[in-house]
N, C-alpha and C positions, 0 to 999 in steps of 0.2 A: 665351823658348822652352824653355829647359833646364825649369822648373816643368813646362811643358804637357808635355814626353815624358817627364819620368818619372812623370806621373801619368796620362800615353796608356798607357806600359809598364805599370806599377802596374797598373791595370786590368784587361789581358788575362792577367797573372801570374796576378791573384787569381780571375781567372774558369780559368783554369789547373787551378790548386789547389785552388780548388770541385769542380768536376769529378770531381778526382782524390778528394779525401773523402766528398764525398755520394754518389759513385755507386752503383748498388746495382748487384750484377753476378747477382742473381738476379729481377732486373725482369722482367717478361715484355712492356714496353713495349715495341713498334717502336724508339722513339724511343731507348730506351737504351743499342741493338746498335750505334748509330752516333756517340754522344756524347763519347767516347772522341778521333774525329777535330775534333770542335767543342775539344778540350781540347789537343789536341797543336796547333792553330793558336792559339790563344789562350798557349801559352807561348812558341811561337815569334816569334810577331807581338810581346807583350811583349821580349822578348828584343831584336827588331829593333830598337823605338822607344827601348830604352836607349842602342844603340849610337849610334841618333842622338846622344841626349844625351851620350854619350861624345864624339861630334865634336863636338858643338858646345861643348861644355866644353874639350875636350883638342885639338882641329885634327883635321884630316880626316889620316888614314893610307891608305898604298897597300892592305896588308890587308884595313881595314873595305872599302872601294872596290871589293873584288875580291868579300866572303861578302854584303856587303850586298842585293843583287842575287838572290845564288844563294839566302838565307835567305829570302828575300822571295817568292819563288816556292814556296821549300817548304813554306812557310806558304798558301799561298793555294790551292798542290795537297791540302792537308787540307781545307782548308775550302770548296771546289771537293768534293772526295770525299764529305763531312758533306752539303752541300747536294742531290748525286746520290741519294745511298743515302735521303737522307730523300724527297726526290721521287718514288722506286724501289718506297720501302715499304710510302709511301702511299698506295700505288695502289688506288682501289675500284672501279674499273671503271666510271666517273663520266661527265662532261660529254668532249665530241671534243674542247676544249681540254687536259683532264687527260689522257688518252688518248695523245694527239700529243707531251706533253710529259713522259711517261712514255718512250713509244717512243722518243725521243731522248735520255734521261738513261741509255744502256746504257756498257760500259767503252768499250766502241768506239771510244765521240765522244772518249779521249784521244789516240787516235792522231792524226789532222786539228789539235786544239788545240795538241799539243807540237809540231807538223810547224811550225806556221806562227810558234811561237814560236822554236825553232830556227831558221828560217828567217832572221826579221827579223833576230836577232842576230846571224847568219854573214853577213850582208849590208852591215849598218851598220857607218858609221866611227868610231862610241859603241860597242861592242859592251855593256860592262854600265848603261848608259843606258838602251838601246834593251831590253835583259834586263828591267830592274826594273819598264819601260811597259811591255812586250808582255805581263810577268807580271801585270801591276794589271788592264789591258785583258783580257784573256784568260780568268785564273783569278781575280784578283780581285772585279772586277767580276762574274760568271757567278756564283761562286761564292758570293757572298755574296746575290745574288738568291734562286738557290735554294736557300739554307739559308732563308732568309725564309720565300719560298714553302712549304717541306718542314714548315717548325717548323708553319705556320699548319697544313694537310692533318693533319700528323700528330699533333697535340694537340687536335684538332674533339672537342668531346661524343661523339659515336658512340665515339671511342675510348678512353674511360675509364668504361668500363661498371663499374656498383656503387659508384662514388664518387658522393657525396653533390652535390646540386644545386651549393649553396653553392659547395664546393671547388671543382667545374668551372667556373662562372662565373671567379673567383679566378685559378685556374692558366693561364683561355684567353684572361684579360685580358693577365697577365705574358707567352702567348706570342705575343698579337697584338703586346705592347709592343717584345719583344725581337724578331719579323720583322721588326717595320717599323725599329728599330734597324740590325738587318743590313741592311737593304734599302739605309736610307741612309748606315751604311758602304760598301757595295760601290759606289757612287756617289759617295761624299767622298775613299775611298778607291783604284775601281779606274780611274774618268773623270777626278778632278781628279788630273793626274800632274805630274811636272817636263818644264818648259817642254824641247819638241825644235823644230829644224827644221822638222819631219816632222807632217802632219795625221794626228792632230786635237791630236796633245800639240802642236804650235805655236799653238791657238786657246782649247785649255780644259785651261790649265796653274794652278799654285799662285802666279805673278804675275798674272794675269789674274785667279782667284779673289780676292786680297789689293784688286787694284784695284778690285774693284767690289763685294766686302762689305766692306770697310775693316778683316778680318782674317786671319789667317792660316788655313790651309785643316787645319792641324794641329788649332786648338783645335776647331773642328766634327768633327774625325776624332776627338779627345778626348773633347769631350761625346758621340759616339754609341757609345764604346767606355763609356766610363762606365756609360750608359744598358743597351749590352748586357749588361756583366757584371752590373748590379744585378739585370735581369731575368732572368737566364739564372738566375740563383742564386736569384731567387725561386721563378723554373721548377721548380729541384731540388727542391725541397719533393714535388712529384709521387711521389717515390719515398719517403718517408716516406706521403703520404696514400697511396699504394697498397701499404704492407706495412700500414697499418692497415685498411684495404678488408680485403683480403685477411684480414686476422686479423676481423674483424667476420663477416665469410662466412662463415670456418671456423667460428666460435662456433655461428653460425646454423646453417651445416649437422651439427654436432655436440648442439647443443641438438634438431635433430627427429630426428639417428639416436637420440640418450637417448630420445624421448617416443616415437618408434615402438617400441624397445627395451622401454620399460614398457610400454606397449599390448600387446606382444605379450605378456611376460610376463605381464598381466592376463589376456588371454584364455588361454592355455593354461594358468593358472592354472585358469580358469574352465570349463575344457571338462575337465579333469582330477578338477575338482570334482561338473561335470554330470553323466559317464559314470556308467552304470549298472555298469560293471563295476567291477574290486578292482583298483587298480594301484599296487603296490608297485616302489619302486626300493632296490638294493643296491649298496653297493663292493665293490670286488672280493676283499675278505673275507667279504662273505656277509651285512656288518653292512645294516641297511635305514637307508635316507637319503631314502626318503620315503613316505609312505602318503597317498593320497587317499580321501575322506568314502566311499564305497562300501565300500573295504576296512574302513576304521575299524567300519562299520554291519555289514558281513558277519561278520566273526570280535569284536567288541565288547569290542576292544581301541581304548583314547583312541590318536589318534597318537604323542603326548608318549613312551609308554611301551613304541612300538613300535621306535623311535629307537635305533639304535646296538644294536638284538638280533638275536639270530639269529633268523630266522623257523621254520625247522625245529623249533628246542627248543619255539617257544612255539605250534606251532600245527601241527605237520604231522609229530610224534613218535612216533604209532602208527597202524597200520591201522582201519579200522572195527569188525573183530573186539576192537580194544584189544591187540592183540599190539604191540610197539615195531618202529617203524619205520628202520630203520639208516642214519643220515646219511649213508653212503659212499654208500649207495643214490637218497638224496636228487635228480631230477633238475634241482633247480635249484642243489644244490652243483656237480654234474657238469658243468649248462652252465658256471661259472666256472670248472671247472679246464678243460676241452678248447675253450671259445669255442664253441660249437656250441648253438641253438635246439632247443628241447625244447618237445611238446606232449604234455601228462599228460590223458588223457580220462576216465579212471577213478580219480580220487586224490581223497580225504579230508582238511577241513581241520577242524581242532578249534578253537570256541569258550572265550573267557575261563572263559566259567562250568560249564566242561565238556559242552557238546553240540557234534555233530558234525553234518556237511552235506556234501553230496558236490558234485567241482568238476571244472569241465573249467578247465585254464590252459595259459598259452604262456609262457615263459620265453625272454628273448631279450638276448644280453651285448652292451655298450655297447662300441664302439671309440674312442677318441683316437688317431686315425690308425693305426696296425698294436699299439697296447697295448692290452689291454682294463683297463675303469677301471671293469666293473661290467656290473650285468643287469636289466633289468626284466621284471616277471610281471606279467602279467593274467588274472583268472581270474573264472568266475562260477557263482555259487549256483544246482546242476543239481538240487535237492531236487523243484521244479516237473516238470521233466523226468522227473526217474525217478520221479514217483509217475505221471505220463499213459505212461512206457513200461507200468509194471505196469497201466495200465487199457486201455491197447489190446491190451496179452496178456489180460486177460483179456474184454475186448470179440471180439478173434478168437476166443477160444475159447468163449465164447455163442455166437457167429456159426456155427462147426463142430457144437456142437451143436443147436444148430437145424434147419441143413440138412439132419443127419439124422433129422429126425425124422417118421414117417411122415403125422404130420398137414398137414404140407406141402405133399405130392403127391396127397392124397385128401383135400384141399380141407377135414380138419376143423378149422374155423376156434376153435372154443372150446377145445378142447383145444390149440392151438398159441398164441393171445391169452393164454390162463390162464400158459404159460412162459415166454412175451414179457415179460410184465410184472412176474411176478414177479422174475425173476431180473437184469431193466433194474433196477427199485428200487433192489436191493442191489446192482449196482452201481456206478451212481452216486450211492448212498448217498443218494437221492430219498424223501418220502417216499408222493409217491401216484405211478401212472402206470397208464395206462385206454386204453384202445381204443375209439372209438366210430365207429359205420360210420349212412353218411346211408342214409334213406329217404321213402318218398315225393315223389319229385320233389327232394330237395336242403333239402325243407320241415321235415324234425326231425332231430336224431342220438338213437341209442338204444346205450346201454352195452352195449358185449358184455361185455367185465370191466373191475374196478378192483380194482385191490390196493392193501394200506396198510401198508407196511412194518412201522410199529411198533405196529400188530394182530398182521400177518400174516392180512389175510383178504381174500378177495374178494369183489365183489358183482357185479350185474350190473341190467339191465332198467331202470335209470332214462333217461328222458327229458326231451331239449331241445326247445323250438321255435327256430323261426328270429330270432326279434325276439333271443332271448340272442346266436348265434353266428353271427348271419349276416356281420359284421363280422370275426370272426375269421375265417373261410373266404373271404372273399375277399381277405385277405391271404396264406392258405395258397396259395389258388389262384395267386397271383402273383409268392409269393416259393418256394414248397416247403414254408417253415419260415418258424415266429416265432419267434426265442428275446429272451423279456422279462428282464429281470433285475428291474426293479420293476413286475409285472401290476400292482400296483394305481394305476399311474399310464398305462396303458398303452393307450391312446385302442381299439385291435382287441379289446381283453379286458373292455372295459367291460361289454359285455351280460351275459359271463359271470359278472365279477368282483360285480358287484352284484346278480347273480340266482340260478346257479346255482352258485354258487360262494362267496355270499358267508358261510357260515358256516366255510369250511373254511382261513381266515385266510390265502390262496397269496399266498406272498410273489415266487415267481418260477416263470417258466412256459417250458417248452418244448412247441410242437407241430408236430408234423410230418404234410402231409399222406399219405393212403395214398392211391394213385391208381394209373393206366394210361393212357400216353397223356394226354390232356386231361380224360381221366374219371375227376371226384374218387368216393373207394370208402367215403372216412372220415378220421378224425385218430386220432394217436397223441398224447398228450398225456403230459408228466411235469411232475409240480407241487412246488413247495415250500413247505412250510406251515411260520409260526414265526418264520421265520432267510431269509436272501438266499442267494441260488446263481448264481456266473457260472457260465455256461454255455461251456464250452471249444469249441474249433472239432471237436477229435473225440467231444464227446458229441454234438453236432449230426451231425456226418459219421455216426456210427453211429447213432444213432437213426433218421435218414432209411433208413438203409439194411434195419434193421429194417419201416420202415416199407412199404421193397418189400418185404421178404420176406412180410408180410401180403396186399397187392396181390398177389404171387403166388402163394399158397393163392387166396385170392378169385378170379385169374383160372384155376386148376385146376377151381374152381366152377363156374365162366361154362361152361369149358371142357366141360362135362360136360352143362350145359345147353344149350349150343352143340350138341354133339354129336345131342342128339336131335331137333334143325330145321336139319340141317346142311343139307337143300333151301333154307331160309326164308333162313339166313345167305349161301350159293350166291347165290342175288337178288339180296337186298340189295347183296353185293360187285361182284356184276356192274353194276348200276346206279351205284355211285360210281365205275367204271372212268374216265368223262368227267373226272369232277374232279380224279384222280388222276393222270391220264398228261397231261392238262392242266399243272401245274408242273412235271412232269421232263419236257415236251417245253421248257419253258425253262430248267430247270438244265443238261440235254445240250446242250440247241442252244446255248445258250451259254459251255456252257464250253467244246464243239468249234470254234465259233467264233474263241474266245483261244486256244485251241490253235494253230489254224491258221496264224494272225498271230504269236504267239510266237517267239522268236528265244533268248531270253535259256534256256540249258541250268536253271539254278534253276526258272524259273517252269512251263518245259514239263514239268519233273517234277512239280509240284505241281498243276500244273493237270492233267497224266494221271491223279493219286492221285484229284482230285476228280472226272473221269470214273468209277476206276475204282469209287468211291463210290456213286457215283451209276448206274453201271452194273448195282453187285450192287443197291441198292435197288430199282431197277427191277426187276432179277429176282427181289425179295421179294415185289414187288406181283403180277408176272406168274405168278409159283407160287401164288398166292393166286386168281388169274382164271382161272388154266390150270383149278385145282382145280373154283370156281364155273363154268365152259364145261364143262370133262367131266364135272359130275354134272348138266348143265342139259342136254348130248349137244348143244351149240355149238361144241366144239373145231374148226376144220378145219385142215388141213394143206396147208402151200402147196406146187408144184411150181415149182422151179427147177433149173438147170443147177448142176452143183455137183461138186466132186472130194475124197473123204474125206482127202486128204493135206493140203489146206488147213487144213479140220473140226481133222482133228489136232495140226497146225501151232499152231491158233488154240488147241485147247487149252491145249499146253503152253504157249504164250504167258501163258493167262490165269494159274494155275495156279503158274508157274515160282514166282514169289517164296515162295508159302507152303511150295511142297516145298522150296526151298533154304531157307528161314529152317529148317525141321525138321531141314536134313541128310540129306532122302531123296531118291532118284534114283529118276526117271521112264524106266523103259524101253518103248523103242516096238516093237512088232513089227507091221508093217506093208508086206506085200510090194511090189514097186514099182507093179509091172502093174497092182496094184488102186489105189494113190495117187493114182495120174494120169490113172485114166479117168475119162471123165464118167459121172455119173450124174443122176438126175434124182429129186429127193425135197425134204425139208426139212428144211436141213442147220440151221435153227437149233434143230429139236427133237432133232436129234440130238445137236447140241452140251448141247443143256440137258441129255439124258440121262447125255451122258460126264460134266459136271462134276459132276453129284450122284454117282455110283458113283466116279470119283475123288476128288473131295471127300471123299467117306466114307473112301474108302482112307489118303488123308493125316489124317484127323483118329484115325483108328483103329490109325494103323500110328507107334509108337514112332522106330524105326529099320529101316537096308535098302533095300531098292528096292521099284516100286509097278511089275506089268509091267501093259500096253495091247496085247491082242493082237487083230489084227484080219484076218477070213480068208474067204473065197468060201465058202458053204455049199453054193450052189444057182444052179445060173444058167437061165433061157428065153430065149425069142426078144426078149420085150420086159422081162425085169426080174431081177433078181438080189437073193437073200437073203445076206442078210450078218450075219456072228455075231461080235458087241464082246466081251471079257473084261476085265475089271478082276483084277490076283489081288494082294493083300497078303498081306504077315505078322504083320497086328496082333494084336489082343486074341481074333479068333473068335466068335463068334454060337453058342448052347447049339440044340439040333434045336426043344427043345418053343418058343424063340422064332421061329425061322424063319418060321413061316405066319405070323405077325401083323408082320412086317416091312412087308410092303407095303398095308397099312391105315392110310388115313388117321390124323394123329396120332401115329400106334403109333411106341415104338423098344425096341431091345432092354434093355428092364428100365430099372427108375427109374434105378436108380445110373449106367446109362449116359447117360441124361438129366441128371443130375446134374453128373455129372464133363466130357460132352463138348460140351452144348449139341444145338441143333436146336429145328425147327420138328414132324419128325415128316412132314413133306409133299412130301420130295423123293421118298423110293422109292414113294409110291403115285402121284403124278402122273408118274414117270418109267416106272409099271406103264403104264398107261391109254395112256400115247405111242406106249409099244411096242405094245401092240396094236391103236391106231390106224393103224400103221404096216404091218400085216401080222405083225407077230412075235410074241415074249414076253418075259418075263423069269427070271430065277432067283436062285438061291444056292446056293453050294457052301461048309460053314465049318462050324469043329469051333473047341470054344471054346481058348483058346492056341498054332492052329495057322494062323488067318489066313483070309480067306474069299476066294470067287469069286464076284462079282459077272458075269452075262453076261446079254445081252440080242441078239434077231436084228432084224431092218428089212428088208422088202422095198424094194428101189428100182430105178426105173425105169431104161433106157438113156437117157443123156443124148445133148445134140449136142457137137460142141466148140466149145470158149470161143472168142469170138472176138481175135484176136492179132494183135500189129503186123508190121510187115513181117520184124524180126528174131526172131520168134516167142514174143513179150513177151505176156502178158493185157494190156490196154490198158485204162483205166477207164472206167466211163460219163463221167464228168467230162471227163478229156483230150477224148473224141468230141463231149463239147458243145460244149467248147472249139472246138475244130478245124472242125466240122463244123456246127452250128448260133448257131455265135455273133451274136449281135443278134437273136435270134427275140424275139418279144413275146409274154410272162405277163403273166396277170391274175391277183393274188395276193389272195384273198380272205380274211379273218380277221379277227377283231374286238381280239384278244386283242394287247397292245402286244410282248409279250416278245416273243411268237411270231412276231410279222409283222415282227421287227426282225431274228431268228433264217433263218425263208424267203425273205427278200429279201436277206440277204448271203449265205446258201450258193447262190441261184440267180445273183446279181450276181458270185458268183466263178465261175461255169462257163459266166458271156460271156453270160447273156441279159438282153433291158432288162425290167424286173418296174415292172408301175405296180400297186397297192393300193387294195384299197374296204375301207373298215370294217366294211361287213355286204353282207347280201345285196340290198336295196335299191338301194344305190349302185354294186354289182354289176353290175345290171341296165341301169340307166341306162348305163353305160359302156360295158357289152356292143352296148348299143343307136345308139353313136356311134363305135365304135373295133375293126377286127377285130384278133384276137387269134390265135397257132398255139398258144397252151395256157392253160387255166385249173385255178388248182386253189382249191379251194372247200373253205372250212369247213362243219361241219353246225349246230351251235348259235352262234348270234346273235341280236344285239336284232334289233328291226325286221320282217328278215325272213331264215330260216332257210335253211341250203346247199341244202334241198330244193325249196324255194317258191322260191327265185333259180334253178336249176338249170332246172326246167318253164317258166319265163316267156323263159330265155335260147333253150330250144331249141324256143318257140314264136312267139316278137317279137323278132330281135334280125337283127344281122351275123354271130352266133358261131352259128347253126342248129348247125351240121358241125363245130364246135371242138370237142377233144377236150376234156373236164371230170372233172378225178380230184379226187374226194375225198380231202381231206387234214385226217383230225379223233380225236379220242381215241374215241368210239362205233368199240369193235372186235369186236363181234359179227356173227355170220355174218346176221340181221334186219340189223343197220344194213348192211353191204354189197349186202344186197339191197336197201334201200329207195334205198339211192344208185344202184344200176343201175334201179331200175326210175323214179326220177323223169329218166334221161337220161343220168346221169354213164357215163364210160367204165372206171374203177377206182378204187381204194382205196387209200390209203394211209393206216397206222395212225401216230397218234404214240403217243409220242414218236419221231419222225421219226428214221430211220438215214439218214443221208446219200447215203452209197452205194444205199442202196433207192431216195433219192429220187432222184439220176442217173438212176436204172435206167430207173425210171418213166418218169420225162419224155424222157428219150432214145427210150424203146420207143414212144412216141406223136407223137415230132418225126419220126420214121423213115417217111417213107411210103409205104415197103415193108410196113410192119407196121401200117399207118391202119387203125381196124376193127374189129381183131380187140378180144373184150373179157375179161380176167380176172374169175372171179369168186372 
C-alpha cells in the first residue's frame, strides 16, 4: 500500500505543479479563471495521500487523526468550488437540464452543504470519522462530478474559436478523458469511504469494495488520479495552442491592416497623380517634400529637382511685371510662420524656361496634433480664364455698342449684320461669320453679309436651297445652336459642308438660330477654315445673344409693318383669344388648385410666384386683346358692386414686392367715406389702369415715394366721377414727347425703350378705358422733375355688399357651402385639364358636378337627369356648347335650367350668340374662381332666377 499512496500523492503533486507552471494568467479562457482551485486541490489531496503513507509507514499518530479529516475536506471544498464556477461559467443558456443545474451551482448551496456536514459531526460518537465521510459524501463526491461535468460544457468546440480543427478534436479528447476521470474519482473517492455504523458508509465502504473486486479501493483511486493528472496536463497544452491562435490572428489582422494600408497609399497615390490641379507639399521650413505630375507639367520642373527647394526662389520670385517679389511677403511663407490658410487669386508663377502663367492657389499648413510639421498648396493654371475674362469684356463691350446703335431700332438690318459680323470675326479670331435670313416659306436662305476676316471684306446675295440646309435648321430649330468642332464629320452640316461650303475647307462651325418666339428669322453662322476651333460655352452664350439682337431689328421691321394693318393684326389676335386663354385657364386653375390644398409654407410660396407668373402673363395676352377689342369697338365693360378701397388694397398688394425690392414707398391718399362706399362699375379695368400708371411710376422713379391720390370730383343722383393721380419723382417726360405717350407702341424716346423696357401698349389701352369709362386721361411732367399721371371714371352708386351676421363680406363660396350644398351641375367640357380644374373648385363649394365630354353626351344626360345648373363649354368635337344648349332647351328635363357659358370665346358676338342659343350668362376663361362662385351662386338663388347679364 505505501507504493500505491505515494504514487496516489505523486500524482496530484504533479498535477499541482503543472498547473502552477503552464498556467497562462493572461488566457481569456473561462476555463482558466477557475484552474487555479483544480491546482490547490490537487496539492492538497497530494499532501493528504502522503500522510497516508506516513501512517502506514510510521503508525497512526493522534495529530495526523485530528488534520487528516480537516485537510480532507479542504481539499474537496476547492474542488467542490473548481467544479461550481466551472458549471457557472459555462452557462449558454442551453437545454432546462443545463438551466436547472446552473441555477443550483450559486454560492448559496454552501450554506445547506456545510450545515449538514457540521451537523453530522457534532452529532456522531466518531466525530472525525464521521468529518472525513460526510466530507467525501458531500464535497467530494458533488464535487468531483461537477468538475467533470464543467471541464466537458467548458472546453466544447464552440469554445475555442480560431483554434485549428485538429487541435480541438485533440484538446476535447484529453477533457472528455479527464471528466470522465474526475467523474470516477468522485465516486472511488467520495462513495467508496471507511466502513461506519451508519448508512450507507456501513454498506459501501473500502471492505466491501476489497471484498468483491479482490482490491483495494486506493489503487482504483490511484489509477484515476494518475489518469487525471496525465490528462489535465495534456489539457494544459490549450494555453500554449491559444497564445499561438492568438499570435496567428494578430499576424492575420496585421497582414490586412499592411495591405489596406498599401491600397490606400496606392490610391491616394493615384488620385494625387490623377488631379488636374498642382499639389505641392512643404516642411515646415518651406523646403518641398512633395510634387505631383500636374505641378511637375505646370511650372516644367522634373520632381527630383524640386525636392528639398524653396519653392518661392524657383518659381514665385517676381511679379508679372518682372519686378522681385519679396519672400517676407511670400503668402505661403506667412502661412508657415502664423499657421493660418491663405488663398492667393491673383498671383504669378514662373516656368523652368522662363515663361509665366497666372494662378489662383490655396495654401494650407499641416498639424501633428497642436505642431505644425508643414503646408500644402494647390493651385491651378488660370491663363484659360483670363483670356475668356478679356473676351467677355470685350464681348460686353460689342454688346453696349451695338445697342446703341441706331440701326437697331429703325429696323436697318444691313447696316447693323455688316457690325455684327465684322467685329464677332475678330473677336473670336474666326475667320468667316455671315447672317443669312430664310425666305420663301423656309424654302432658301439668302446672304445678307459675310465677312472674311483675313480679306476683310464682305459680300452679300448668295443663295441656298433647302436640299443644303434643311438638316441644319432643323437642328437649329430644336436646340437654338449647333456648335461642331469637326463640321466636316458632322451628320446636320452635311448638305452644307459638301455643297455650299465645300470649297471654303470649315473646319468648325457655329450657328445659332435668329428667331422670335417659334418663328425662325434666319441663322448667324461663324466658320473656321484651315485649323479646328472649340467653341467655348460663352462664345456660344454670346453669339446666341447676338443672334437676338438681330431678331430684334427684324422684329422693329415686323413692327413697322404691323403697324400699318394694325386692324388685320387686331383679328387675327382676337381669333387666337380661344387657344390662348385655353392653357392659362389650366395653368391658373391648377395651380389655384395646389394652392388651396397646400399646407407646406415653402411650396405656397412658390406656387403663389407661379400664380403670380402666370397672372402677369395673362395680363400680357389681355393687353394685347384689350388693344385688338378696342380698335375692333368690342371692349365692354362689366358692372358690378365693388368698393375702391379694395381696388387699392388689391393694388398695393400686387405691386408691394417690386416697390420694396426698389426701396420705394407707396403712399395712399384715400379718404375713408369714399373707400367704403359702394360703387358700381368695373373694378378690374380700373385696377388694370392703376397698375400700368404705377407701374410706370416704379420703373421710372429711381428712389422716394410714389403718391396714389384719389378724390370725389363730381357726384349725381345716380353716379360719381372720380379723379386717380399717380405722381412720381422719376426721370420726367420732355413736352414735345407728351402727345405721342398715349399712342399705341409709342414710348418716350428710344433710349427710354432701351434702358427701361415695355410693350409701348399700357398708356394707350389704359387711354381708351378711360374714356370707355366716362373719363380721361393726362400727364403732368417736366423732364428731371417727375410726372403726374391722372385719369377720372365715372361710376355708378352701388348696393351694399352682402355681410355676415357680425358684418363680415361673406364669400360666394362659404354661401355655397352653407346654403346650396348637394345641388346638382352638369359640367360640360371636353378639355381634360380644364374639366379636372371645374370639378374640384365646384366639388370644394359642396356641389355634386357629374361631366359630359362634349355637347352630345350633354344632351343625352340633360334628357335623363335634372339638373339646378349647367355650365357649358362652346368648342367641342361632336357637337358644340351652342347646338347642345338649343336641343337641351327644346327636348330635355333641363327646359328652365339655368346654362352659363363657361369658354375662352370672350367677345361681345360670342356672348351674344350664347344668349341668343338659350344660355343664361357668360363666363370668360381663364376662369377666376371667385367670378365663378359668383356666378353660380347668382343663379342657385331663386330670388334672382331670370334675370340675365349680358
Amino acid at each position: 500500500m505505501d507504493l500505491v499512496f505515494l504514487v496516489y500523492g505523486a500524482a496530484f503533486l504533479a498535477l499541482g505543479l503543472a498547473i502552477v507552471v503552464r498556467h497562462n494568467d493572461h488566457s481569456e479562457l473561462p476555463f482558466s479563471r477557475s484552474l487555479w482551485l483544480l491546482g490547490s486541490f490537487a496539492g492538497l489531496h497530494g499532501v493528504l495521500e502522503w500522510t497516508d503513507l506516513w501512517r502506514v509507514v510510521h503508525g497512526s499518530e493522534s495529530l495526523l487523526a485530528v488534520w487528516q479529516p480537516v485537510l480532507l475536506l479542504a481539499s474537496y471544498l476547492f474542488l467542490f468550488e473548481f467544479g461550481r464556477r466551472l458549471v457557472f461559467e459555462a452557462d449558454d443558456g442551453g437545454g432546462r437540464l443545463a438551466r436547472c443545474l446552473t441555477a443550483v451551482c450559486r454560492p448559496v448551496l454552501y450554506a445547506p452543504l456545510l450545515a449538514v456536514v457540521g451537523i453530522g459531526t457534532a452529532v456522531s460518537d466518531a466525530p472525525l470519522l464521521t468529518l472525513g465521510i460526510l466530507s467525501r459524501y458531500v464535497f467530494g463526491f458533488a464535487g468531483a462530478t461537477l468538475a467533470g461535468v464543467g471541464l466537458l460544457r467548458a472546453l466544447g468546440p464552440s469554445r475555442l474559436p480560431g483554434v485549428p480543427l485538429e487541435e480541438v478534436r485533440r484538446l476535447t479528447r484529453a477533457a472528455q478523458v479527464g471528466a470522465g476521470a474526475l467523474i470516477a474519482y468522485g465516486v472511488l473517492g467520495g462513495l467508496v469511504v471507511p466502513e461506519a455504523d451508519w448508512f450507507p458508509a456501513s454498506v459501501i465502504n473500502h471492505r466491501r469494495f476489497l471484498e468483491f473486486f479482490g482490491f483495494p479501493v486506493q489503487l482504483a483511486r490511484a489509477a484515476a488520479a494518475i489518469v487525471i493528472a496525465a490528462s489535465m496536463v495534456r489539457l494544459l497544452e490549450i494555453f500554449q495552442v491559444e497564445a499561438l491562435t492568438r499570435l496567428r490572428i494578430a499576424k492575420g489582422d496585421t497582414d490586412r491592416a499592411l495591405r489596406q494600408l498599401e491600397a490606400l497609399h496606392r490610391s491616394q497615390a493615384l488620385i494625387l497623380a490623377s488631379s488636374g490641379e498642382g499639389i505641392i507639399g512643404f516642411d515646415s521650413e518651406g523646403r518641398v517634400t512633395f510634387v505631383n505630375p500636374a505641378a511637375e507639367r505646370m511650372l516644367g520642373h522634373p520632381g527630383e529637382a524640386l525636392l528639398g527647394q524653396s519653392l518661392h526662389g524657383l518659381t514665385h520670385h517676381s511679379h508679372p511685371d518682372g519686378t522681385p517679389y519679396p519672400s517676407e511677403a511670400c503668402p505661403i511663407r506667412l502661412s508657415l510662420i502664423d499657421h493660418q490658410p491663405r488663398r492667393g487669386d491673383d498671383e504669378f508663377f514662373w516656368r523652368r524656361d522662363g515663361s509665366g502663367f497666372p494662378v489662383d492657389f490655396l495654401v494650407t499648413p499641416m498639424f501633428d496634433g497642436d505642431r505644425c510639421v508643414g503646408a500644402v498648396l494647390s493651385f491651378r493654371d488660370m491663363t484659360e480664364q483670363t483670356r475668356f475674362a478679356r473676351r467677355r469684356a470685350a464681348m460686353q463691350e460689342l454688346m453696349l455698342q451695338l445697342a446703341g446703335l441706331p440701326a437697331i431700332n429703325e429696323g436697318d438690318l444691313d447696316t447693323m449684320v455688316q457690325v455684327v459680323t465684322a467685329r464677332l470675326a475678330r473677336t473670336f479670331e474666326v475667320e468667316r461669320v455671315s447672317v443669312w435670313l430664310l425666305e420663301e416659306g423656309e424654302s432658301r436662305l439668302r446672304c445678307v453679309d459675310l465677312f472674311t476676316r483675313s480679306s476683310g471684306e464682305h459680300c452679300a446675295g448668295r443663295v441656298i436651297d433647302e436640299a443644303d440646309f434643311g438638316d441644319h435648321l432643323a437642328a437649329l430649330k430644336a436646340a437654338r445652336y449647333t456648335a461642331s468642332n469637326d463640321a466636316q464629320h458632322e451628320p446636320c452640316l452635311a448638305g452644307l459642308i459638301h455643297g455650299h461650303l465645300a470649297q471654303a475647307e470649315v473646319q468648325s462651325m457655329l450657328g445659332c438660330l435668329i428667331a422670335s418666339g417659334r418663328r425662325p428669322f434666319g441663322l448667324l453662322c461663324l466658320a473656321e477654315t484651315g485649323r479646328p476651333h472649340v467653341w467655348a460655352p460663352d462664345e456660344i452664350d454670346f453669339a446666341c445673344q447676338l443672334a437676338d439682337q438681330i431678331g430684334l431689328v427684324l422684329l422693329n421691321r415686323e413692327r413697322r409693318r404691323a403697324e400699318a394693318a394694325s386692324r388685320a393684326k387686331s383679328s387675327f389676335i382676337a381669333n387666337m383669344s380661344h387657344e390662348l386663354r385655353t392653357p392659362m385657364t389650366a395653368i391658373i386653375g391648377m395651380n389655384s388648385l395646389a394652392l388651396r390644398r397646400a399646407t407646406d409654407p415653402r411650396l405656397i410660396d412658390q406656387l403663389g410666384k407661379i400664380g403670380k407668373a402666370a397672372q402677369h402673363l395673362l395680363g400680357v395676352i389681355n393687353n394685347i386683346l384689350d388693344l385688338s377689342k378696342i380698335e375692333a369697338d368690342r371692349l365692354t365693360m362689366e358692372q358690378v358692386d365693388f368698393r375702391i378701397g379694395e381696388v387699392v388694397e388689391n393694388l398695393a398688394s400686387l405691386l408691394g414686392q417690386r416697390i420694396a425690392e426698389k426701396g420705394l414707398r407707396l403712399c395712399i391718399d384715400l379718404p375713408s367715406e369714399l373707400g367704403i362706399a359702394p360703387l358700381r362699375g368695373d373694378p378690374l379695368r380700373l385696377t388694370q389702369i392703376l397698375l400700368n400708371l404705377v407701374g410706370n411710376a416704379v420703373k421710372f422713379t429711381p428712389a422716394g415715394e410714389i403718391v396714389l391720390c384719389v378724390a370725389r370730383v363730381a357726384s349725381g343722383d345716380d353716379d360719381v366721377l372720380v379723379r386717380f393721380e399717380v405722381r412720381d419723382k422719376g426721370i420726367g417726360i420732355a413736352p414735345d414727347e407728351v402727345t405721342r405717350l398715349f399712342n399705341a407702341f409709342e414710348q418716350a424716346g428710344a433710349s427710354t425703350t432701351r434702358k427701361y423696357g415695355g410693350t409701348g401698349l399700357g398708356l394707350a389701352i389704359s387711354r381708351r378705358l378711360a374714356l370707355q369709362m366716362g373719363g380721361d386721361i393726362g400727364v403732368e411732367s417736366a423732364p428731371g422733375e417727375g410726372s403726374t399721371f391722372w385719369f377720372t371714371a365715372r361710376l355708378g352708386i352701388g348696393s351694399a355688399v352682402r355681410s355676415d351676421a357680425a358684418g363680415k363680406p361673406v364669400s360666394a363660396e362659404s354661401l355655397l357651402q352653407a346654403e346650396f350644398a348637394g345641388a346638382r351641375v352638369l359640367l360640360v367640357e371636353d378639355e381634360p385639364v380644364n374639366q379636372e380644374v371645374s370639378l374640384c373648385l365646384l366639388e370644394d363649394a359642396g356641389l355634386v358636378v357629374e361631366v359630359a365630354d362634349d355637347g352630345l353626351v350633354a344632351v343625352q344626360m340633360a334628357r335623363q337627369t335634372g339638373y339646378d345648373l349647367i355650365l357649358m363649354d362652346m368648342q367641342m368635337p361632336r357637337m358644340n356648347g351652342l347646338e347642345a344648349t338649343r336641343q337641351i332647351r327644346a327636348d330635355s328635363v333641363n327646359t328652365g335650367t339655368p346654362i352659363l357659358a363657361m369658354t375662352a370665346n370672350a367677345f361681345v358676338e360670342d356672348r351674344q350668340a350664347c344668349l341668343e342659343a338659350g344660355m343664361n350668362d357668360h363666363i370668360t376663361k381663364p376662369v377666376d374662381s371667385d367670378l365663378l362662385f359668383e356666378t353660380v351662386l347668382k343663379w342657385l338663388s331663386p330670388q334672382l332666377e331670370g334675370e340675365v347679364t349680358i
